[in-house]
Structures are given as structure tokens and as C-alpha cells.
C-alpha positions in Angstrom: 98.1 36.6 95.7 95.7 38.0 98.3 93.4 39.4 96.1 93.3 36.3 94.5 92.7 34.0 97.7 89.2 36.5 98.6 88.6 37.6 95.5 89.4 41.3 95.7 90.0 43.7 93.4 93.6 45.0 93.5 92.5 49.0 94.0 90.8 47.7 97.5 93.6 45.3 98.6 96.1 48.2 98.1 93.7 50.8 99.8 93.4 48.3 102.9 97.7 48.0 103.4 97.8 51.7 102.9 97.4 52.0 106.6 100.7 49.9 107.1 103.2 51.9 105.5 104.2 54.1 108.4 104.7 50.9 110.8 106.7 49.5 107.7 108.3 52.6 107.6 109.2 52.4 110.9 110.7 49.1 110.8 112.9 50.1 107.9 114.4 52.9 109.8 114.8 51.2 113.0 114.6 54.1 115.3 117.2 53.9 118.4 115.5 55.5 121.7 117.0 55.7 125.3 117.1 57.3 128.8 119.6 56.9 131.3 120.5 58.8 134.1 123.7 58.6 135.9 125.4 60.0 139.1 126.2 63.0 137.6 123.6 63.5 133.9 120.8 62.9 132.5 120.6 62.3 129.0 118.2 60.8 126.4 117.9 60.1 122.4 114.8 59.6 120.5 114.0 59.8 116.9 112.9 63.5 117.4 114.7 65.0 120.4 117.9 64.5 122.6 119.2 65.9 125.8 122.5 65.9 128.0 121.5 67.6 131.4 124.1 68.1 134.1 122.0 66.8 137.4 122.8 70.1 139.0 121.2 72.2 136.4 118.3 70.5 137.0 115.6 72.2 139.3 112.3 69.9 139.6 111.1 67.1 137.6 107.2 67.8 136.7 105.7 64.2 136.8 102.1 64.5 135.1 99.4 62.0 134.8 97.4 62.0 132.1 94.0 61.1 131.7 94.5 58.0 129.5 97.3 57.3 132.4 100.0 57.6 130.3 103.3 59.9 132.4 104.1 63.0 130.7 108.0 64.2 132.1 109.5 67.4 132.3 112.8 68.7 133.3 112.5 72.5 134.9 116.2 73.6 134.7 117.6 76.1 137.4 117.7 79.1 134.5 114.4 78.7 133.5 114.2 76.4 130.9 112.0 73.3 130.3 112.8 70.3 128.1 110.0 67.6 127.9 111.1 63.8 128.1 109.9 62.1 125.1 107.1 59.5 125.9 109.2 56.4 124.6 112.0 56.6 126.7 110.1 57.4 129.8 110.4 54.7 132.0 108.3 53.2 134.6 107.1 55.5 137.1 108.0 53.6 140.4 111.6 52.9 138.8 112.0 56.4 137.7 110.6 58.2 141.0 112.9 55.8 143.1 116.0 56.8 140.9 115.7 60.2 140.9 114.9 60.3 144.7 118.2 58.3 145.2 120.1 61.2 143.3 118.1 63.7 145.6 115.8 65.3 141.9 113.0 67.7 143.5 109.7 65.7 141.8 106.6 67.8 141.5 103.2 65.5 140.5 100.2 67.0 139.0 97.2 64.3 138.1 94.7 64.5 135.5 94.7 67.8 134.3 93.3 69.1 131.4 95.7 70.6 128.7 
């Protein structure tokens, strides 16, 4: 139908939706992704990771600003280990920094640095 309303060929209509199958995709699946952090864990679930942290393994939060200012998290756990928060379940800065203050989460900030 649309190549027939601009009078397209069909091989350049198809090459021009190409670009929407992975949001189609997407759509289809319907990807579940959340973060929430109680009194006592933190857990999350995204399409590619998930986490269930006890709050007193946690050492520091790593809180870095990026240089298109997007937030890139990072739970530092006491043994060593490191577990990235997934960028579509982290929340709003302000909200997140006041809630892990609140539950008394050591936050270390680094801005713009270069990877």
C-alpha cells in the first residue's frame, strides 16, 4: 500500500522498515525491567542481567557521570566483587542518592571520565 501511495518500488520500501525490526522486536517480547531497594536488599531484573544483594554485603556505590550525562552505577561488594546496574533500571540520581543515604550506602562519584 505504501509503495503504492509514493510510488516506490517494493525492494526500497522494505530496505527503509528494515531499521524497525529490532524496536518491533522489542515490542513483541515486552521486556520486564526493575530496581528496587528495600530495608534489608537490593535487587534488580533486566532483559540481560539480575541481582539480589544483601545491603550489608554492599561496600560503596560508584556513581559515574558520563559525558553524554547519562549515570553509570556500580555495586562494590565487601569481598571484592563489582556488579554494574543496568542503565534501564537506574533511577533518578537525586531519588537514588537520597535512598541509599537513608539506608546509610557509602556513594563514591566520579564525573566525566574517559573510559
Amino acid at each position: 500500500m505504501i509503495a503504492f501511495m509514493f510510488g516506490a518500488r517494493g525492494w526500497i520500501v522494505v530496505l527503509l522498515t528494515l531499521p524497525l525490526l529490532p524496536a518491533l522486536w522489542e515490542m513483541w517480547r515486552n521486556p520486564v525491567a526493575w530496581l528496587e531497594l528495600s530495608e534489608d536488599r537490593l535487587r534488580w531484573q533486566s532483559v540481560r542481567s539480575s541481582a539480589d544483594i544483601a545491603l550489608g554485603e554492599i561496600d560503596h556505590i560508584l556513581l559515574v557521570t558520563r559525558w553524554d550525562f547519562s549515570i553509570r552505577a556500580t555495586v562494590h561488594t565487601r569481598i571484592g566483587t563489582h556488579h554494574r546496574i543496568p542503565a534501564e533500571v537506574t533511577p533518578k540520581l537525586s531519588a537514588f542518592e537520597e535512598a541509599l543515604a537513608a539506608r546509610q550506602i557509602a556513594m563514591k562519584k566520579q564525573h566525566f571520565t574517559v573510559p
